[in-house]
N, C-alpha and C positions, 0 to 999 in steps of 0.2 A: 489222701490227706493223712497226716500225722496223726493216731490218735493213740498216743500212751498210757491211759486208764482203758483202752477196751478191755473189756471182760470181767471191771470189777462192779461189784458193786456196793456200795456206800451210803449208810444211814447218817442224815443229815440232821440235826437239832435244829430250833428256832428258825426253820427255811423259810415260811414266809415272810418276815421280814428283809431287812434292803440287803443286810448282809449275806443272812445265809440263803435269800433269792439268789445275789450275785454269785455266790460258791456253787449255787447247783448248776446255774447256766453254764460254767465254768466246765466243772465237773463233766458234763452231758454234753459238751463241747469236745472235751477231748474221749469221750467214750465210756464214760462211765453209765451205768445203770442204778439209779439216784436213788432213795427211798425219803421222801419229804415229808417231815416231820413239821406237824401244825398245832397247837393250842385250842385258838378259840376261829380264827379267820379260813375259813374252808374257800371262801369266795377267793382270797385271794393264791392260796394251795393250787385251787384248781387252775386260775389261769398261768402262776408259775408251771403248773404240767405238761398246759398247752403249748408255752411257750419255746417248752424241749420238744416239741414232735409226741408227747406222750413216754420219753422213755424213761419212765420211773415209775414209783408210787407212792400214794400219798398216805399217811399214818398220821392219826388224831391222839396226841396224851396230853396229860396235865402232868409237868414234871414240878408244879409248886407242892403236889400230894409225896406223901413216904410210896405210896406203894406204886405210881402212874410211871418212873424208868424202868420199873420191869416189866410193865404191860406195855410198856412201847418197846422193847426189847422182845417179848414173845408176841407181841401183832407182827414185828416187821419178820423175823424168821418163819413166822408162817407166811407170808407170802414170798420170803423168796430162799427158804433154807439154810443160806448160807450167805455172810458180809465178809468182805475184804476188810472196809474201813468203817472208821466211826469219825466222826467229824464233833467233836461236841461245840456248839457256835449257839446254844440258845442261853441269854442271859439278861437280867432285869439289873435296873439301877436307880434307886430311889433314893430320898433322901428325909432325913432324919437329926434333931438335934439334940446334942447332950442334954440340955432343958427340958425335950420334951420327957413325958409321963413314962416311968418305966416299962408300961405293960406296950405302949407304942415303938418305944424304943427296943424293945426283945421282939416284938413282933416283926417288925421291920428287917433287922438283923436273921434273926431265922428264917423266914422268909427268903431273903435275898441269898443266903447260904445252900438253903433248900434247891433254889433254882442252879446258881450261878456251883455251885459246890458238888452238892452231895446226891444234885440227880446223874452231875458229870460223874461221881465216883461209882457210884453205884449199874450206870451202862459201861464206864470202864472194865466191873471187874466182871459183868457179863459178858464182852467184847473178851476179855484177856482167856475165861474157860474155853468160850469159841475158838478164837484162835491159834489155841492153844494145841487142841485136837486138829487144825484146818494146816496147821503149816507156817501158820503166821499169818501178819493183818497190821492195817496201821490205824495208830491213832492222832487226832489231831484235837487238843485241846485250846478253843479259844481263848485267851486270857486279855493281858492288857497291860499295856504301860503303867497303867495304876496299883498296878500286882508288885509291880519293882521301886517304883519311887513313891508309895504313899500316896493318899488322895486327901480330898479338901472335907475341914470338918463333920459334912454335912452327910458325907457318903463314905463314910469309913468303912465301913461294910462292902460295900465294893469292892474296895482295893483290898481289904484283906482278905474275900474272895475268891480274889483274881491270884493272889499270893499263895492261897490253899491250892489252888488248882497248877498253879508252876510248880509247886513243891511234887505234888500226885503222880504232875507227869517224870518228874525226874524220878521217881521211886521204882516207878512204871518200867523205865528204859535201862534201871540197874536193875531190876530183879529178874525182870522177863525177854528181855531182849536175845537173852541165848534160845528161846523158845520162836524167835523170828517174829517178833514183837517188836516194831518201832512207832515211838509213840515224841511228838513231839509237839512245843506249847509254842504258839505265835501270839505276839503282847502288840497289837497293834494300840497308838493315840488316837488321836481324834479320825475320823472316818467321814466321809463325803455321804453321810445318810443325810435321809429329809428331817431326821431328827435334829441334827446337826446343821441344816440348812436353816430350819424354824431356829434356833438356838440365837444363829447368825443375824438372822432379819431383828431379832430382838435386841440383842448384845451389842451387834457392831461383828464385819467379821475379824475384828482385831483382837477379839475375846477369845475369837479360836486358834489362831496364827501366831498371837504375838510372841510366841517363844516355838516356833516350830522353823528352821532355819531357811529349810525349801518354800516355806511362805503360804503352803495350802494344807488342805487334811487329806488323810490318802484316800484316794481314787478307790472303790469299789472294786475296781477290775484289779489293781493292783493287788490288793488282800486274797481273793479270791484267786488270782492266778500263783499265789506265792503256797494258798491250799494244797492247791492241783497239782504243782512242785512237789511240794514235798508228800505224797499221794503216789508219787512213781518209784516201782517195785527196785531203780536202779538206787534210791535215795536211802538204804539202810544207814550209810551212817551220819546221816541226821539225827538219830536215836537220842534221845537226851536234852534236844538243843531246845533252847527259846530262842525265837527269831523275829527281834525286834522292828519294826516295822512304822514309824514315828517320824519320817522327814527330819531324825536329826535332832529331838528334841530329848530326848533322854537316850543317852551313851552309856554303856558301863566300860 
């Protein structure tokens, strides 16, 4: 069997969740040696472990704190010395209104920056030292359609976010990329989580679709396998790229 991640291995952000569960199955499908990265749900960490046969491991941070990316940066090297890739896929999205009390509204916004931003930047530039000594390494910055076209009043914070974090990785694949450093941003819409499925059951599913052309939200497997892609050591020059991912619903 084809397995074109053998030999790497790959710390994962936000893995128990639907997404970045999908990305590790993924990942550990084509050979990769996973290192899952969990917050607060260990119950479900472990059973994504089992679900790979065991080949990975599981690492507990809190990347909402200043100091928890770089203690999940030095847990996962201790256990495995040496990463291939970074995956950053952990992100929060709340919401917030210009009305509300300033100290909620700064709260919220730093917050959402902390996770969705500056934990990714901060393991980025531990990944970019790493790699940099190792030969090279890739990065995979999750971001989002909301990064490129703006979001709804309520989640501003989000998208611009998601907009810091496509900017980081282009800076990323112009400055370091002679060092064999490719680091590239996927801006997926809406996504076939149960998040998104409760959304549905509530909204109508025409809340989620109705300006998406292909008519659904993307499939799990899809996101995940477009990870794994650009994850193979043949895919240098993807360097730079954001790779939108949206059924069609925002084009540039």
């Amino acid at each position: 069997m084809n397995k074109p991640l053998l030999g790497q291995t790959v710390l994962v952000t936000g893995a128990s969740g639907d997404i970045g569960g999908a990305i590790v199955r993924q990942l550990a499908g084509q050979g990769a040696e996973v290192i899952i990265h969990y917050s607060r749900n260990r119950g479900r960490a472990e059973h994504l472990l089992a679900s790979i046969g065991g080949a990975g491991h599981l690492v507990c941070g809190d990347l909402g704190t200043e100091g928890g990316p770089l203690e999940l940066w030095h847990q996962s090297m201790a256990i495995t010395r040496h990463i291939d890739a970074l995956v950053n896929n952990a992100g929060v999205r709340n919401e917030v209104s210009v009305e509300a009390a300033p100290a909620e509204w700064q709260r919220t916004w730093r917050r959402e920056f902390q996770i969705n931003f500056f934990a990714a930047a901060d393991l980025c530039k531990e990944a970019i030292i790493h790699f940099r000594s190792n030969g090279g390494g890739r990065i995979v910055n999750m971001a989002s359609r909301a990064g490129q076209r703006g979001y709804s009043a309520d989640a501003m914070q989000y998208g611009a976010s998601k907009a810091a974090l496509i900017n980081l990785t282009k800076s990323i694949a112009t400055s370091f990329g002679a060092d064999g450093i490719t680091a590239v941003a996927i801006a997926p819409g809406w996504v076939g989580t149960e998040m998104a499925e409760s959304f549905m059951a509530i909204h109508g599913q025409q809340a989620v679709t109705r300006d998406i052309p292909i008519g659904r939200a993307v499939a799990l497997e899809e996101l995940a396998e477009l990870v794994a892609f650009v994850l193979r050591t043949s895919q240098r020059s993807l360097n730079g790229a954001t790779l939108d991912i949206n059924g069609g619903s925002y084009i540039r």
